[in-house]
C-alpha positions in Angstrom: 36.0 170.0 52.8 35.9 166.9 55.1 34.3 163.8 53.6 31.2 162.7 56.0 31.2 159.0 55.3 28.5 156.2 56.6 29.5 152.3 57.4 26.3 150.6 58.9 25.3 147.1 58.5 22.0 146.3 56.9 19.5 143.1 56.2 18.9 141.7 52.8 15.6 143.9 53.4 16.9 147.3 54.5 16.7 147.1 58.1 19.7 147.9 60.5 18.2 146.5 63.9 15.1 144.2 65.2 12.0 146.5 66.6 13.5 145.7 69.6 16.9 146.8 68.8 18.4 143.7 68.9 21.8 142.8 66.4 21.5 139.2 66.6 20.8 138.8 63.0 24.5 140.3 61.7 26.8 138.5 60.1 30.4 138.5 62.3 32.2 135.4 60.8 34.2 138.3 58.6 37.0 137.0 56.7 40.7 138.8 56.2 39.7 140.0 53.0 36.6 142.0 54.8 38.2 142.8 58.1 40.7 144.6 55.8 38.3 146.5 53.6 36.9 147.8 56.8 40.4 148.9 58.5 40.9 150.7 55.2 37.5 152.6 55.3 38.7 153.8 58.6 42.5 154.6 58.3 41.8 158.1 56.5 39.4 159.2 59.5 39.8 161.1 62.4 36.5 161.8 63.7 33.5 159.4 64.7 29.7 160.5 65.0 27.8 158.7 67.5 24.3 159.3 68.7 23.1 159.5 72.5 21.7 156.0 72.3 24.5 154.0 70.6 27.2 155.8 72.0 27.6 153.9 76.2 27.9 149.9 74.4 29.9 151.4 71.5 32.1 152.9 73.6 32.1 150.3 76.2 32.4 147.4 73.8 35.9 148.7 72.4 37.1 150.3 75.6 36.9 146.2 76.9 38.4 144.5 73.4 41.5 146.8 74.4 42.5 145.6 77.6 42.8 142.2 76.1 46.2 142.3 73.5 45.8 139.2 72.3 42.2 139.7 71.3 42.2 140.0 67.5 40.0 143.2 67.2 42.2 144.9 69.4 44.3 147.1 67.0 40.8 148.0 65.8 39.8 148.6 68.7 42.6 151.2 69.6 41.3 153.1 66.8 38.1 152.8 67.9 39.2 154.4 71.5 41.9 156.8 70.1 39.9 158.5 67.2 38.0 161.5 69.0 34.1 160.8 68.9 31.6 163.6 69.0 28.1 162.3 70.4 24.6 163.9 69.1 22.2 164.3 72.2 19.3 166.9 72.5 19.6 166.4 76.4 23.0 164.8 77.9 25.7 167.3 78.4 28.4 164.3 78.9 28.9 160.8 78.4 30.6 157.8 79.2 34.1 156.8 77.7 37.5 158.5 76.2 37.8 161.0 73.8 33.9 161.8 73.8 32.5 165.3 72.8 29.0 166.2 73.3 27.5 168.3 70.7 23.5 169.5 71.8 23.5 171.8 68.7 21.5 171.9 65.4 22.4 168.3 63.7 23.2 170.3 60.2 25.1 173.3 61.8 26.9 171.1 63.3 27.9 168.7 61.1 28.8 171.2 58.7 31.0 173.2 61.2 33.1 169.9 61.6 33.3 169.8 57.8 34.8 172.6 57.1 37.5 172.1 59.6 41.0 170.2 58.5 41.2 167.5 59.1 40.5 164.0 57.8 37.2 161.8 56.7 34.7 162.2 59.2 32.4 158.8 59.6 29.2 157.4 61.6 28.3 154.1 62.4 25.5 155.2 63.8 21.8 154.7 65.5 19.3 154.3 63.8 17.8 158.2 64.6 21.2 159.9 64.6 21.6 158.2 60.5 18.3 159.2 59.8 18.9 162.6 60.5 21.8 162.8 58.8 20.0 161.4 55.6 17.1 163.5 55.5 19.6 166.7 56.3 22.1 165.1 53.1 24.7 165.6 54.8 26.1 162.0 54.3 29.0 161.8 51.5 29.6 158.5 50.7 27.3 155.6 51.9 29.2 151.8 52.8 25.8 149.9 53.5 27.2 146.0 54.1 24.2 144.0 53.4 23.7 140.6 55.5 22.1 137.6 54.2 19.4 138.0 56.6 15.9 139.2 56.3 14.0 140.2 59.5 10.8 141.2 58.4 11.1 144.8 60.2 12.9 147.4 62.4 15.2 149.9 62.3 15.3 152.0 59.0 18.2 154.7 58.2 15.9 156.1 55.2 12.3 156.3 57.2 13.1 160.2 57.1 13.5 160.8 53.6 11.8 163.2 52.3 11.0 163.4 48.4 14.4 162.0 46.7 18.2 161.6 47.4 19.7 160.4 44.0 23.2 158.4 44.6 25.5 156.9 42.6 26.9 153.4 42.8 31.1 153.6 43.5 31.4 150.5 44.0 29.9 146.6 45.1 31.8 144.0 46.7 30.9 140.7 47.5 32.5 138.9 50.3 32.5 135.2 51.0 30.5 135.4 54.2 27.7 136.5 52.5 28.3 139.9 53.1 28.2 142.6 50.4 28.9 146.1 50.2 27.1 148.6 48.5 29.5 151.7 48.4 27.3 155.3 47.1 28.5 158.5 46.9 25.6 160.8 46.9 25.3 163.0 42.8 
């Protein structure tokens, strides 16, 4: 069975966006060290989860970092464009961008359909309410929360739907010299 695996970014207080959705608050002076750690989280997948609402300035963000070569994200970024993406909606029947599936189905049908297929690691970056989901649901496999050295006071939370207890074990931490650490879980 394909391994569902979650990279998000987080505050120092557990939030992954503003209330107003704003990402100002990330850390994005990565070093080589981090940047690699990442590329290697990725190289084993083949499929990205998006939901409706992340999905047009994901999409758009690394369809743009291609057309520039010389860009350093942009062998990332090809990844980013090349790897098919399937995109969670309850209403859109398309959306913007290459390689882009819409799914309207039940989330946990779903997901589990595109687990048992062959294939390689499966792995969402996000929103907020597509995560969520997938948390309550336990459908997540391995959980790469990078932690910022930033509180915000409030927003966004990835475990608001949690209902009674989801115990996970600790893999592995990493501390990088931006401030930045990782908190790799595998769920028991």
């Amino acid at each position: 069975m394909r391994k569902l695996k979650l990279q998000i970014q987080l505050s120092a207080d557990g939030f992954n966006s503003r209330p107003d959705g704003a990402l100002d608050w990330m850390t994005w002076n990565w070093d080589d060290r981090l940047k690699n750690f990442v590329n290697d989280l990725h190289d084993p997948v083949d499929t990205i989860l998006l939901g409706r609402k992340m999905t047009e300035g994901f999409v758009t963000h690394w369809e743009n970092v291609t057309t520039t070569p010389e860009d350093p994200s942009y062998g990332f970024a090809m990844k980013m464009v090349e790897t098919p993406k399937v995109v969670f909606s309850r209403s859109a029947t398309t959306t913007p961008g290459k390689n882009t599936t819409v799914v309207n189905g039940n989330l946990k049908d779903e997901v589990n359909k595109l687990k048992e297929q062959d294939g390689g690691d499966i792995i969402v970056y996000g929103g907020t309410e597509l995560v969520s989901n997938l948390i309550k649901e336990n459908l997540i496999d391995e959980y790469n929360l990078f932690i910022n050295p930033t509180a915000i006071g409030g927003g966004g939370s990835i475990f608001s739907k949690v209902d009674g207890r989801q115990d996970l074990q600790l893999k592995r931490s990493i501390g990088f010299d931006c401030g930045v650490v990782l908190l790799q879980y595998e769920k028991k």
